[in-house]
C-alpha positions as CSV (number, residue, x, y, z in Angstrom):
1,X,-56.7,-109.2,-97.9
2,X,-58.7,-110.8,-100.6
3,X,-57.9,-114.0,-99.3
4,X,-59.2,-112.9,-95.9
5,X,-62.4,-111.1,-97.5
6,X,-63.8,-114.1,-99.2
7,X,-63.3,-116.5,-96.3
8,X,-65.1,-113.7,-94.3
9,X,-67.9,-114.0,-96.7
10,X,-67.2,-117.4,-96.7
11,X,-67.8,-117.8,-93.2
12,X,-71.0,-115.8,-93.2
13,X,-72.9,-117.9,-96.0
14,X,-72.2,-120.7,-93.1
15,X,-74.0,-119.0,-90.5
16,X,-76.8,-117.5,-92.8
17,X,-77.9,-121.5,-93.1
18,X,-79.7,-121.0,-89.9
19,X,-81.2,-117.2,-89.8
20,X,-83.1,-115.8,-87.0
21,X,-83.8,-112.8,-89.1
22,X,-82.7,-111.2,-92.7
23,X,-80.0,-109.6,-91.2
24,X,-79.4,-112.2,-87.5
25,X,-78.2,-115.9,-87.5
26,X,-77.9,-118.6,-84.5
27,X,-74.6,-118.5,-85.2
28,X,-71.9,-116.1,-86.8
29,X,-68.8,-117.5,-87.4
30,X,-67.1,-114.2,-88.9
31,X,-66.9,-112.7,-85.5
32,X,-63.7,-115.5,-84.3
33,X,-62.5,-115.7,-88.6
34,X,-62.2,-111.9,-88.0
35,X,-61.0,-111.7,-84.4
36,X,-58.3,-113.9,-84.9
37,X,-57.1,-112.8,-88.0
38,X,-56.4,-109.8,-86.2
39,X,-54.9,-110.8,-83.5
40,X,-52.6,-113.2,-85.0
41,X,-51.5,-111.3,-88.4
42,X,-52.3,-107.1,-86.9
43,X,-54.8,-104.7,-86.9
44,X,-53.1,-103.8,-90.2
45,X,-55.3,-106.2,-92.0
46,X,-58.7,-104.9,-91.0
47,X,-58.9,-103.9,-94.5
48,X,-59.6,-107.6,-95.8
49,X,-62.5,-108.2,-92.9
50,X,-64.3,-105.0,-94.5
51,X,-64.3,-106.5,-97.5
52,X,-66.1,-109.0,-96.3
53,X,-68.2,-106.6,-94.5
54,X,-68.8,-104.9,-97.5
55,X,-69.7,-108.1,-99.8
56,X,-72.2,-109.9,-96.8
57,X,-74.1,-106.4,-96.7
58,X,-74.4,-106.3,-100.5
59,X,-75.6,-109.4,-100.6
60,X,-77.9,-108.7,-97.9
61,X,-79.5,-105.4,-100.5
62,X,-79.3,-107.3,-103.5
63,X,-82.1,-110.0,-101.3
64,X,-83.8,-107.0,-99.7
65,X,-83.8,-104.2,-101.7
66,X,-86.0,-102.2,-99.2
67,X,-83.8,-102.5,-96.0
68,X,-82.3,-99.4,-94.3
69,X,-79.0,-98.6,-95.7
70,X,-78.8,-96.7,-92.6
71,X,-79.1,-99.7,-90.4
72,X,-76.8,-101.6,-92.4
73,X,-74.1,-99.1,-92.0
74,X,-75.0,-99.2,-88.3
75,X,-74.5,-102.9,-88.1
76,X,-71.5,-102.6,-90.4
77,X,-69.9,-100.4,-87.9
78,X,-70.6,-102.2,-84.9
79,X,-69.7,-105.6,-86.4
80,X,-65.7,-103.4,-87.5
81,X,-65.7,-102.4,-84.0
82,X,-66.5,-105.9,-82.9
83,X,-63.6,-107.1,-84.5
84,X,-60.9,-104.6,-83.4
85,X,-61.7,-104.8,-79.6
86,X,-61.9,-108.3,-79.6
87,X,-58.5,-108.4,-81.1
88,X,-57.1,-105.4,-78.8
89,X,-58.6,-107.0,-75.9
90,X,-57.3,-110.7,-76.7
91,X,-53.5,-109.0,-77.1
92,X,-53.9,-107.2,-73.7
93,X,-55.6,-110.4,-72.1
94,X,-54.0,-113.3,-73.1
95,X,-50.7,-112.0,-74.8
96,X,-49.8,-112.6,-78.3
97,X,-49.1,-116.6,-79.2
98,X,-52.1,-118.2,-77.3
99,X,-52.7,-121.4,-78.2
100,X,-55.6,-122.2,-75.9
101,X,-53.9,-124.6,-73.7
102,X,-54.0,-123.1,-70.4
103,X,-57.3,-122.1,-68.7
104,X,-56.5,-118.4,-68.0
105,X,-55.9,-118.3,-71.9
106,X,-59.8,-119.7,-72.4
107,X,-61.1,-117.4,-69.6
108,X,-59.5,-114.4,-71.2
109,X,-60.5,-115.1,-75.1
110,X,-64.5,-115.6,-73.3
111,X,-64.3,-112.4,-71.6
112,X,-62.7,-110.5,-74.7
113,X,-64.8,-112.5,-77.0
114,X,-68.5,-111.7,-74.7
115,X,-67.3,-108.0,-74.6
116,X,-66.5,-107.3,-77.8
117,X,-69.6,-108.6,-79.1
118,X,-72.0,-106.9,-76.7
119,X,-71.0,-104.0,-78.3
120,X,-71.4,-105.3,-82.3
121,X,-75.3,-106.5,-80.2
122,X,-76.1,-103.1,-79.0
123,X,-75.0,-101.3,-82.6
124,X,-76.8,-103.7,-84.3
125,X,-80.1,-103.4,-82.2
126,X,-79.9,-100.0,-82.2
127,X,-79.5,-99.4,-85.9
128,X,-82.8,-101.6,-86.5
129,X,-84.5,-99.7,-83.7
130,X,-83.7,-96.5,-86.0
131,X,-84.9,-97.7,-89.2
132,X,-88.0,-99.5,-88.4
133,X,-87.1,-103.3,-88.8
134,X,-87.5,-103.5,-85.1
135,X,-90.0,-102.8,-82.8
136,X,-89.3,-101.5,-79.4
137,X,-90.4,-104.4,-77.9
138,X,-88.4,-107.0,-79.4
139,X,-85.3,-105.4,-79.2
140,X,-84.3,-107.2,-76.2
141,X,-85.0,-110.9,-77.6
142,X,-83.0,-109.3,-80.5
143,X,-80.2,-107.9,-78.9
144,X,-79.9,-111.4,-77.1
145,X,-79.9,-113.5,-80.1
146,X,-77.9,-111.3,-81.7
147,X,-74.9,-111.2,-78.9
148,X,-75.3,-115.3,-78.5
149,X,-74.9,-115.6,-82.0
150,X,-71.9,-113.7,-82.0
151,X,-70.8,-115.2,-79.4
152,X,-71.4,-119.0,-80.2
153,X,-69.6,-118.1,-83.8
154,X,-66.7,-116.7,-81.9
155,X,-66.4,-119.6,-79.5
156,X,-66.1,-122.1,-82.6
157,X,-63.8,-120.2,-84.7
158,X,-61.5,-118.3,-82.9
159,X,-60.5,-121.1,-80.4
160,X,-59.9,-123.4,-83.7
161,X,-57.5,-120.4,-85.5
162,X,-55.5,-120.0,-82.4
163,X,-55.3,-124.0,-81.7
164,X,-53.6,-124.6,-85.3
165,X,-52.4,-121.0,-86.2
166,X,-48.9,-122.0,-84.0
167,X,-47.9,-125.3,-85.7
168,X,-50.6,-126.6,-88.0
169,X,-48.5,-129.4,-89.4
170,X,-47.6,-130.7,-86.4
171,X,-50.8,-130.3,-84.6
172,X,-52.8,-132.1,-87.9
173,X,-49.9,-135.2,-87.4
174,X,-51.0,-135.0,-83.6
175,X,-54.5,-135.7,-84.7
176,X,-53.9,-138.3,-87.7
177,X,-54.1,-141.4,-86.3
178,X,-56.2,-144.2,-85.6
179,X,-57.4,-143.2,-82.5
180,X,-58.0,-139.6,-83.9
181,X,-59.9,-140.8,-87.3
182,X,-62.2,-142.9,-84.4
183,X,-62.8,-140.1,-82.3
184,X,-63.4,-137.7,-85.1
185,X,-66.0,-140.3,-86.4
186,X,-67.6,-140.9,-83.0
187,X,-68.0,-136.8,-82.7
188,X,-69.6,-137.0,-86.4
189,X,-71.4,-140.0,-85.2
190,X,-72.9,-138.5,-82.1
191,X,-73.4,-135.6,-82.7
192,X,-75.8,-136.1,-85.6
193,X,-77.7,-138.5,-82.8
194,X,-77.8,-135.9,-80.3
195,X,-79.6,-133.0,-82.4
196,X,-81.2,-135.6,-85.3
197,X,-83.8,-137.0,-82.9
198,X,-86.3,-135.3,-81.0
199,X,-85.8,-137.5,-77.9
200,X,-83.7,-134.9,-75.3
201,X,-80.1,-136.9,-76.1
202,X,-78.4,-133.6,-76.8
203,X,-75.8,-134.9,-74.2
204,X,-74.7,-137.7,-75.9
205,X,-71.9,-135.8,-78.1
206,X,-69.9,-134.7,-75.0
207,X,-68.3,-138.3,-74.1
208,X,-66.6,-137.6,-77.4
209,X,-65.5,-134.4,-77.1
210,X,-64.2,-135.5,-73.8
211,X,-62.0,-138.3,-75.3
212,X,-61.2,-136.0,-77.7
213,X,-59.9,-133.0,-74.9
214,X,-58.1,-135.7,-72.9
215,X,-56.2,-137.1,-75.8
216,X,-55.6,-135.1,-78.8
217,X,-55.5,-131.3,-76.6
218,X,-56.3,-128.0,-77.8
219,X,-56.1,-128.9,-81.8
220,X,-58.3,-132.0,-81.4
221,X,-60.9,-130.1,-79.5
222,X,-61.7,-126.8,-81.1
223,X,-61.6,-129.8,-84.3
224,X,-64.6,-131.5,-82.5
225,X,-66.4,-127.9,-81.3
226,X,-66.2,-127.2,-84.9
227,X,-67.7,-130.7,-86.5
228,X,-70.2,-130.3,-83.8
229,X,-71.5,-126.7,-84.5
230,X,-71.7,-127.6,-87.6
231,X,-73.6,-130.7,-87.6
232,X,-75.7,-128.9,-85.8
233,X,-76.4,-126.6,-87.5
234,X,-76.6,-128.3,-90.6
235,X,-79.7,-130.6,-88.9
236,X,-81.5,-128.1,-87.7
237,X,-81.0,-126.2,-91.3
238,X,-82.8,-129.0,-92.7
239,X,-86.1,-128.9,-89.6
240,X,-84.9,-132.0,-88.8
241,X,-84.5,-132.6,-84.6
242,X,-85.6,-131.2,-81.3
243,X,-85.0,-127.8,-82.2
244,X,-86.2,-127.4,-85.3
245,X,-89.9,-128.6,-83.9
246,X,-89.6,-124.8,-81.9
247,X,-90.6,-121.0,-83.1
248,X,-87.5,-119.6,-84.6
249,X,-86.8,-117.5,-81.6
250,X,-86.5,-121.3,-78.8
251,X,-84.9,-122.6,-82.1
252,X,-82.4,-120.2,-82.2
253,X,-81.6,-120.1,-78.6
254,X,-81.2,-123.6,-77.8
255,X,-78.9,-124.4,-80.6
256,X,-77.0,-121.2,-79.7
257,X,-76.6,-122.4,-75.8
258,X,-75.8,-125.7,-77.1
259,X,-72.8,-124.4,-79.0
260,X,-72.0,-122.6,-76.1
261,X,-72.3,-124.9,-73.8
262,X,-70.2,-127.6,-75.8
263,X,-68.1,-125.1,-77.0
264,X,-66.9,-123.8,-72.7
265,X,-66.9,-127.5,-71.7
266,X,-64.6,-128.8,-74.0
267,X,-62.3,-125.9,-74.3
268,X,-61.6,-125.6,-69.8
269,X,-61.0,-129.5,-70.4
270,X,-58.8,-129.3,-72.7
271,X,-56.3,-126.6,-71.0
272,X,-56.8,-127.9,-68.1
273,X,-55.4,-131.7,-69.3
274,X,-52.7,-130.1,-71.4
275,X,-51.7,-128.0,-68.0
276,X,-51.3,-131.6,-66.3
277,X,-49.1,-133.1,-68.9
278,X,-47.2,-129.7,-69.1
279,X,-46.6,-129.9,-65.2
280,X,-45.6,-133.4,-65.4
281,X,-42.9,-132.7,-68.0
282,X,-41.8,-129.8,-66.3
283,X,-41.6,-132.1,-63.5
284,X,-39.3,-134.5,-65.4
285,X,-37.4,-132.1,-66.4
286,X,-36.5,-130.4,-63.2
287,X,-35.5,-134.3,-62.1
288,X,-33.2,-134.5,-64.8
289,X,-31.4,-131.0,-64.1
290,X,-31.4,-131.5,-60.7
291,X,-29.7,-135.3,-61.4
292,X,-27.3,-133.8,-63.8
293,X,-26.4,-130.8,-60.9
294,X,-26.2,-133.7,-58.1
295,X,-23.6,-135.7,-61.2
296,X,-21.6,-132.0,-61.5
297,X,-21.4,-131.5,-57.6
298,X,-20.2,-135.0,-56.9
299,X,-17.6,-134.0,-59.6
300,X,-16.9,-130.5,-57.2
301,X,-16.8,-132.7,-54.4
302,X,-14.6,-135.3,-55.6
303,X,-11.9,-132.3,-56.8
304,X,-12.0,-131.0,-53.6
305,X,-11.5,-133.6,-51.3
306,X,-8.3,-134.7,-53.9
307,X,-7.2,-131.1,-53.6
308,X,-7.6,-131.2,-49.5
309,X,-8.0,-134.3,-47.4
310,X,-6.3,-137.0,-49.9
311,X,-3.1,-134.3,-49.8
312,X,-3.5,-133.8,-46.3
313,X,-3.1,-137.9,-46.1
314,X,-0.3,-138.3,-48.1
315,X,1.9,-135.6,-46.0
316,X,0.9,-137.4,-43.1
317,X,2.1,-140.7,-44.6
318,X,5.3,-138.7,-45.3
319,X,6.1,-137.0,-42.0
320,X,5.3,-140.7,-40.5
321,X,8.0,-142.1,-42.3
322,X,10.1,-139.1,-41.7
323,X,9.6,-139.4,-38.2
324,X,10.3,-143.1,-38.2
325,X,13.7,-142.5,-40.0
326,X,14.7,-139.7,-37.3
327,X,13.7,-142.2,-34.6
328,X,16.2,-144.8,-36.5
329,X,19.1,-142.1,-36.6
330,X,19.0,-141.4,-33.1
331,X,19.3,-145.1,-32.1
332,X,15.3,-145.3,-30.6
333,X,14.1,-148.4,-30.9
334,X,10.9,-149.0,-33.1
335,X,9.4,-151.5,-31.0
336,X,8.8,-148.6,-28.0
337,X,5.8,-147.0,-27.5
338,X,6.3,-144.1,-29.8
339,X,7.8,-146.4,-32.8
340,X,4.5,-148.6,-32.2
341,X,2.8,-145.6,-32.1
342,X,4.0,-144.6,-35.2
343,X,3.6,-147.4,-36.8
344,X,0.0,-147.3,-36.2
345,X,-1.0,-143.7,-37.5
346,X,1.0,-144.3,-40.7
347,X,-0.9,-147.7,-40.9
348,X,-4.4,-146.1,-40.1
349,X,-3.4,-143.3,-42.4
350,X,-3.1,-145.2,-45.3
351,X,-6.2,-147.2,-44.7
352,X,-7.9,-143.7,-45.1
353,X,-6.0,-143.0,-48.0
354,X,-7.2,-145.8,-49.2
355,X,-10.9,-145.1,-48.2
356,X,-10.8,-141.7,-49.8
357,X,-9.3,-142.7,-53.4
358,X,-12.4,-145.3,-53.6
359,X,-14.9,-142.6,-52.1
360,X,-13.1,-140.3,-54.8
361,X,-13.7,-143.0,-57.7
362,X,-17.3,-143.2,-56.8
363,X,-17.6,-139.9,-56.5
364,X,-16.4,-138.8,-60.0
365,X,-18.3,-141.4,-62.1
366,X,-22.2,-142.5,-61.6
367,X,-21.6,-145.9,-59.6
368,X,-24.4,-147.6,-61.6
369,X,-23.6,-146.6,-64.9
370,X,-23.3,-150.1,-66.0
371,X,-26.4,-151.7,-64.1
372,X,-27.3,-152.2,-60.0
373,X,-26.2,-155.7,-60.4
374,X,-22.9,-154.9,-61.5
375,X,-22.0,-152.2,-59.3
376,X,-22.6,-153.9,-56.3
377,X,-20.5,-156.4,-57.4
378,X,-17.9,-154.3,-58.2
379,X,-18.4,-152.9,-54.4
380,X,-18.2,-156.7,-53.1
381,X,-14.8,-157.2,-54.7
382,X,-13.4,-154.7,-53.3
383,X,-14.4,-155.5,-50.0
384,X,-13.7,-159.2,-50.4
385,X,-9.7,-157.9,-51.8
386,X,-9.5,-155.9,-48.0
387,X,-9.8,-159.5,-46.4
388,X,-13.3,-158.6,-45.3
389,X,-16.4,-161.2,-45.0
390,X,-17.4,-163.3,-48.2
391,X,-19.9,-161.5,-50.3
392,X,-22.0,-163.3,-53.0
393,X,-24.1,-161.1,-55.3
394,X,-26.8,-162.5,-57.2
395,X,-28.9,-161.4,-59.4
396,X,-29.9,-160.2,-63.3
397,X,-27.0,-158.3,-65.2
398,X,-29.7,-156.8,-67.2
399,X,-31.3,-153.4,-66.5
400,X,-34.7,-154.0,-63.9
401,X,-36.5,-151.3,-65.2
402,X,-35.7,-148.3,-63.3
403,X,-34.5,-144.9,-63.2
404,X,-31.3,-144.0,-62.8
405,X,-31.9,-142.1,-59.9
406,X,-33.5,-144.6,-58.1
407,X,-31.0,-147.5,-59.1
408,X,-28.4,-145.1,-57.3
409,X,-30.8,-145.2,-54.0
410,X,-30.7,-149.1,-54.1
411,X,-26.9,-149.3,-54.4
412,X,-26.4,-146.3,-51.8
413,X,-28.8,-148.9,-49.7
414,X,-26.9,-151.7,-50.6
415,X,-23.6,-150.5,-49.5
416,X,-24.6,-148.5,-46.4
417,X,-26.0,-153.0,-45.1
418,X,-22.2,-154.2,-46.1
419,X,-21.0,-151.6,-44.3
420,X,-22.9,-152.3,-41.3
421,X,-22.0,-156.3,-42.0
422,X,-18.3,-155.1,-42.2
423,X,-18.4,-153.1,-39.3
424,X,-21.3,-154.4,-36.7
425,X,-21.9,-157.6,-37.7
426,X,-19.0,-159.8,-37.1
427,X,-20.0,-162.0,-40.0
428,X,-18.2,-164.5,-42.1
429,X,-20.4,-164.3,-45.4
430,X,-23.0,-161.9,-46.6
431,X,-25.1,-162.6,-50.0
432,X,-26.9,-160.1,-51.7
433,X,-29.9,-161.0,-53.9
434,X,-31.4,-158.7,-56.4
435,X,-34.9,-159.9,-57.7
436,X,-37.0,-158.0,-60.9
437,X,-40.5,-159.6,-60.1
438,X,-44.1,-158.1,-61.7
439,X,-44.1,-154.7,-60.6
440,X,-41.4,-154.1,-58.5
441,X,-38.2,-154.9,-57.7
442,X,-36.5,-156.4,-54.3
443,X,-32.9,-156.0,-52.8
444,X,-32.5,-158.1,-49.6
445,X,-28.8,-158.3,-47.9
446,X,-28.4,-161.4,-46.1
447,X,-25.5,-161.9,-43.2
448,X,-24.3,-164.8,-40.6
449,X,-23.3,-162.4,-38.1
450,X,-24.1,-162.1,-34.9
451,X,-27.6,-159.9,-35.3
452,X,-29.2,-157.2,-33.0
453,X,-32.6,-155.9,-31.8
454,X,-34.2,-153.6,-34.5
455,X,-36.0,-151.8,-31.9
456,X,-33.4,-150.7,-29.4
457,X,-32.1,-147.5,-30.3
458,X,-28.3,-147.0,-31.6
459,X,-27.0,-143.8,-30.7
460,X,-24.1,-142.4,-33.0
461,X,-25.2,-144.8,-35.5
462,X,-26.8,-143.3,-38.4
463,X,-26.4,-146.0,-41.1
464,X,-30.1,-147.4,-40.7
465,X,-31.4,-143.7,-41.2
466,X,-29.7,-143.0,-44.3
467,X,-31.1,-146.4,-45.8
468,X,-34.6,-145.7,-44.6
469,X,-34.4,-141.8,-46.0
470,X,-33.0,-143.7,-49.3
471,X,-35.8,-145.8,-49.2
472,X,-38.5,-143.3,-48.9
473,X,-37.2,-140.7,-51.5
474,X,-37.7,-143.4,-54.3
475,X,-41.2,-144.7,-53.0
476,X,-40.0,-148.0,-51.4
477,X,-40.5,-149.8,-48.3
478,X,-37.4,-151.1,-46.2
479,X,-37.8,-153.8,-43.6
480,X,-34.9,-155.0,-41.1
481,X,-35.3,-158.5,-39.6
482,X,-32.4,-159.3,-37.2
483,X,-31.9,-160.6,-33.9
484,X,-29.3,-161.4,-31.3
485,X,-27.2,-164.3,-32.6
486,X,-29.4,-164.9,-35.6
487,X,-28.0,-162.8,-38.3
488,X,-29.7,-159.5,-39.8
489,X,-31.5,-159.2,-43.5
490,X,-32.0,-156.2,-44.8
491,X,-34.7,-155.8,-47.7
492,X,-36.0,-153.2,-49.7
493,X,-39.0,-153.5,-52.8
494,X,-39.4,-150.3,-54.8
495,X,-42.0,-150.4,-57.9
496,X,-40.4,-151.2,-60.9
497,X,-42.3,-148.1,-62.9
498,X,-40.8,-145.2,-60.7
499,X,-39.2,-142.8,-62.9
């Protein structure tokens, strides 16, 4: 509580450098120091900010031995009350934790912050109404500079506590690096520009605080509000600028709107960027839970078609031979039309058998695990050992720089034209090129056979669907060039940056 006393008093000797009054600055950074001590440690520790209450006021009678002590209890009560119903309202508002990186956390500390001091304005007015240091008719340019002050002060210090309160070490390791140590100095650099001169260049400071919301987030720009304020300050301290050239009352309101203003901008850009890069790694991580549920069902899949269809095949291989045998007992002879036919279910049964255990493999085990290259070779030799057409594959063993996901796409591509070659195509070589070039990456399937027209429709056929649906889910572009008695290539170019 000590602690938090003389950093109070701390805080007020920095906002007494620029006084509109004895007892008003342009700027009152106690208001956030007490606010969010508040709200981040409990109201249990209001103790320590009326220390500092205490010790400011003192100081203020020791200066002025003559002011109310009626007033300053006045203004000492509304500045407690500040504090606590900024703090309650924050809780209720924004929730406990904040760390200013969503906009609906910024909009709610403004609105708790803006009420909370009205009401610290209006005690404060009205306690120097009652003992004579204000007259009637200045109590509204009072209670305005008075509430902005407040309110600038709040909007500099409570946003920084609440930025770093969460993780300060690693939001300072966030912040120091090159790029952070140049965007600090430009905010240093510019900002003494924008209030040292009395040209009207007070906008030259926000291009930095803009780098500094869309790289470095909350901690980096409640770091540049607060270098800001306080070179500002500091300048105009010194009647050096374009608002030190005013009457104390201009004086004190434009350097309190430029606060402000500085203050609202940066912060709303700065939740609003770290929104975006929190949507785009939830974004990356829904991709990689639903990849990992699509590995898990292909696993479910796999189980069950073992635990079904590949028994169901094997009994039919058995009672195919059984039925054989019983046709040899009873002296049938297997070259009639029910040995031939037979012969030909237990023959088309085991090429499905067949089928299924390599749809099975595949589907227990990520086909490109070890590359696209690879696995569609892997695919070619296995069509090349069932006598089929001769398939070349060439191309880099090396990853091509893409996702899993859509390496799985290509090779789902790939297979669904060799099936088509094996089936349709009547060909007696197929060569499939895979090509990483700048930026993207090309598959083309290439076959001798004996070609159709792309535009006639193929009813039943669903194969060139399926690769144009592939082709779209990753962002790529599929093109079919065939015709009758000229063969049929198949290509696909996906960029080589999709995730």
């Amino acid at each position: 509580m000590l602690l938090l006393a003389a950093s109070y008093y701390g805080a007020a000797k920095v906002g007494q450098t620029l006084r509109y009054t004895a007892s008003v600055s342009a700027i009152w950074p106690p208001a956030g120091l007490g606010i969010a001590a508040l709200y981040l440690w409990g109201l249990r520790w209001w103790p320590g900010v009326l220390l500092g209450e205490i010790a400011v006021n003192g100081q203020l009678l020791l200066d002025d031995s003559t002011f109310p002590i009626g007033s300053l209890l006045g203004q000492q009560t509304g500045n407690m009350a500040e504090i606590i119903v900024g703090a309650l309202l924050l809780r209720r508002l924004i929730g406990p934790g904040a760390a200013m990186d969503r906009v609906e956390q910024v909009g709610g500390m403004l609105i708790a912050l803006c009420t909370a001091t009205a009401i610290s304005a209006t005690a404060g007015t009205v306690s120097m109404l009652a003992g004579g240091v204000v007259v009637e008719a200045d109590a509204t340019e009072f209670w305005r500079t008075w509430w902005l002050g407040d309110t600038s002060g709040g909007l500099v210090v409570l946003p920084l506590l609440l930025a770093w309160a969460r993780d300060p070490g690693n939001a300072w390791k966030r912040i120091r690096t090159w790029e952070g140590l140049a965007v600090i100095t430009a905010v240093i650099a510019l900002g003494v520009v924008a209030v040292s001169t009395e040209e009207p260049v007070t906008y030259m400071v926000f291009p930095a605080l803009i780098w500094m919301a869309f790289r470095f987030g909350a901690p980096g720009s409640t770091l540049a509000i607060a270098i800001t304020a306080a070179v500002a300050i500091g300048v105009t301290a010194h009647d050096v600028g374009p608002f030190s050239q005013q009457t104390i009352d201009h004086r004190t309101l434009s350097t309190q709107l430029y606060v402000a203003v500085a203050a609202l901008t940066t912060l709303f850009l700065s939740a609003v960027v770290s929104e975006r890069e929190r949507s785009s790694s939830d974004l990356a991580d829904a991709r990689r839970t639903a990849g990992e549920r699509a590995v898990e069902e292909r696993r479910r899949i796999a189980r069950d078609l073992h635990d079904s269809v590949s028994q169901a095949l094997f009994s039919t291989v058995l009672h195919t031979r059984t039925a054989q045998k019983a046709l040899d007992q009873e002296g049938v002879s297997a070259s009639g039309r029910v040995g031939q036919s037979l012969s030909a279910i237990g023959a088309l049964t085991k090429s499905v058998q067949t089928e299924m255990r390599a749809l099975i493999f595949e589907l227990r085990r990520d086909p490109v695990h070890d590359g696209l290259v690879s696995a569609l070779t892997r695919h070619a030799s296995e069509l090349r050992a069932a006598n089929l057409p001769t398939i070349e594959v060439r191309g880099p063993r090396l990853r091509l720089g893409l996702s899993q996901e859509v390496e799985t796409q290509l090779y789902g591509i790939g297979r669904e034209a060799l099936a088509n070659v094996v089936k349709h195509a009547q060909a007696t070589a197929a060569v499939i090129h895979v090509e990483a070039r700048t930026g993207h990456v090309l598959v083309q399937v290439r076959d001798n056979g004996q070609g159709f027209d792309p535009a006639e429709t193929h009813p039943g056929h669903f194969g060139l669907d399926s690769m144009h649906s592939r082709a779209t889910e990753i962002g790529g572009r599929l093109t079919i060039a065939s015709a009758p008695g000229y063969g049929t290539v198949v290509r696909v170019r996906v960029p080589a940056a999709t995730d």
